[in-house]
C-alpha positions in Angstrom: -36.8 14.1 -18.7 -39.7 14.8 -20.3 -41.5 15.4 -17.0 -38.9 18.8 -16.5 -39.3 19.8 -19.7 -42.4 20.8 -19.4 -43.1 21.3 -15.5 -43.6 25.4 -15.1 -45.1 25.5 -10.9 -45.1 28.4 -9.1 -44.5 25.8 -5.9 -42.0 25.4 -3.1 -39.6 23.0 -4.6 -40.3 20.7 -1.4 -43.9 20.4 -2.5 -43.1 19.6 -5.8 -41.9 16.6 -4.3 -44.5 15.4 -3.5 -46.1 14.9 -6.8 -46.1 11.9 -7.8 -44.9 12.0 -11.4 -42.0 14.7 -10.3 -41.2 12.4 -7.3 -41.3 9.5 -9.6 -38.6 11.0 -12.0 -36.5 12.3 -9.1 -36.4 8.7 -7.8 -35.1 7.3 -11.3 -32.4 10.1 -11.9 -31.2 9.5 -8.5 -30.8 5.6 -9.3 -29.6 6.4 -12.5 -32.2 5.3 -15.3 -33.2 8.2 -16.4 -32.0 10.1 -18.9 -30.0 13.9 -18.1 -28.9 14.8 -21.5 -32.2 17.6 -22.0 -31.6 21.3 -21.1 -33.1 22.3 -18.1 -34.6 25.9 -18.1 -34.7 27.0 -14.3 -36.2 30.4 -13.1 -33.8 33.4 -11.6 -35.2 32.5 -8.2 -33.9 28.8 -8.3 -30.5 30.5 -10.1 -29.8 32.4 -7.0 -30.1 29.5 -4.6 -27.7 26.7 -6.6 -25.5 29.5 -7.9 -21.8 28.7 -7.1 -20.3 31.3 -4.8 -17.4 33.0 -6.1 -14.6 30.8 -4.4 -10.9 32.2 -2.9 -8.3 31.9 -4.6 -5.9 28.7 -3.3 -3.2 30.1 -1.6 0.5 27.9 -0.8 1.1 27.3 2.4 3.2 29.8 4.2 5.5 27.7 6.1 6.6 29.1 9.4 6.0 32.5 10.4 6.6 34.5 13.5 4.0 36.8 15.4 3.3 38.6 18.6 0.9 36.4 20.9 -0.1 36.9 24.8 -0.3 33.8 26.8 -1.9 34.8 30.4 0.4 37.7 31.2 3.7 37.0 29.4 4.2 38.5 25.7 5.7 36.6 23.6 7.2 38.7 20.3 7.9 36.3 18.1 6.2 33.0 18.7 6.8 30.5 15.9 3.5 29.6 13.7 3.3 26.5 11.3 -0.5 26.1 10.3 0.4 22.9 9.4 1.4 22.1 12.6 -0.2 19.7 14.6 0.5 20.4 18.4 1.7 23.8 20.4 4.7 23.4 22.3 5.7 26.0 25.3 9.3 26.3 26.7 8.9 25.3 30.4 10.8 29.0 31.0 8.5 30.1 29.6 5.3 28.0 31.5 7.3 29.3 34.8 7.0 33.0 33.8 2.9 31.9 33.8 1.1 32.9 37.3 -1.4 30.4 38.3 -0.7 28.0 35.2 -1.4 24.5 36.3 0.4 21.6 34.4 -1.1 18.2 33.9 0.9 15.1 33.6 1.0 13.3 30.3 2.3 10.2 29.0 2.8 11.7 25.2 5.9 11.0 23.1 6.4 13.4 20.4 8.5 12.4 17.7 10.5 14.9 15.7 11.5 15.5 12.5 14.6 13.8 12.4 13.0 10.3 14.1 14.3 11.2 17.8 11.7 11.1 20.4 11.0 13.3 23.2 8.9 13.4 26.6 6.6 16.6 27.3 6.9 17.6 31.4 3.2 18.2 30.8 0.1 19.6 29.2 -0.7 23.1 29.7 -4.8 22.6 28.6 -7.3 25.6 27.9 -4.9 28.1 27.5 -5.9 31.7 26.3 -3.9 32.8 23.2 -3.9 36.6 22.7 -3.0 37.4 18.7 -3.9 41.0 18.0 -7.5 41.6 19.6 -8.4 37.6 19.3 -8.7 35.2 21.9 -7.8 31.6 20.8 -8.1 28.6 23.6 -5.2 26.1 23.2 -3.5 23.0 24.6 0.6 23.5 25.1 3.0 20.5 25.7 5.7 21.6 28.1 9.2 20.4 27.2 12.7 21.3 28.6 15.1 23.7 26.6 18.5 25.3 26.6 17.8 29.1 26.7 15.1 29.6 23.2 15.9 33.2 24.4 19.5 33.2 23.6 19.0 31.6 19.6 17.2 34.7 18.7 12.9 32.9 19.3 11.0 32.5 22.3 10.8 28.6 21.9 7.2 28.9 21.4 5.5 26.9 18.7 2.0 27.2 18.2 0.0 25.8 15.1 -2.1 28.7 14.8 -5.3 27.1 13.6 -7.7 29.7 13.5 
């Protein structure tokens, strides 16, 4: 440590590497034998570039949310959002509504909350998800169910990973 203590270059902190003794002293911190207990006075231009950025604040997570999206032509008002989430599922009303929407088959088994299982009709891949004025490209499974209309949602789930 006595090698920092009284290093003062005007170099690019990659040639200072180089040196030998600095080189040799950056080799023994990193292996651990030498000693870091000696205060290290570093210039404002080094400050700037190892300063910690002012971080966001950690926010919960939201849970479900509804918004608007656009898939292809159909609007969708209140598509149900789970950033947590980790596949998008589409009502197959709502993949028919779709013109030109081509469905692949899959073998996938998605198993729900409550342990039961159930089989997609297919994979909707590199769909175009409208939220506000951004485009988002996303995979839907397909899978059968009773009117999503009539319960008040439009069936769609979509995790929403920006």
């Amino acid at each position: 440590m006595k090698i920092l203590g009284k290093l003062e270059i005007n170099l690019p902190f990659l040639q200072a590497l180089k040196l030998p003794p600095f080189s040799r002293f950056i080799k023994e911190f990193i292996a651990g034998k030498a000693k870091s207990d000696v205060k290290i006075v570093i210039g404002e231009n080094v400050y700037s570039v190892i300063q910690k950025r002012k971080l966001p604040l950690k926010r919960t997570d939201p849970g479900m949310f509804t918004l608007p999206i656009t898939i292809g032509s159909v609007k969708i008002k209140h598509a149900m959002c789970d950033l947590g989430a980790s596949i998008n599922v589409l009502p197959l009303s709502v993949y028919q509504r779709l013109i030109g929407a081509r469905m692949v088959d899959t073998k996938v088994v998605i198993q729900l909350a409550d342990r039961s299982c159930i089989h997609p009709e297919g994979v909707l891949e590199n769909v175009i998800v409208k939220v506000h004025d951004f485009l988002y490209p996303a995979d839907f499974h397909m899978i059968k169910m009773i009117d999503p209309e009539s319960a008040g949602s439009s069936g769609v789930y979509w995790e929403g990973r920006f």
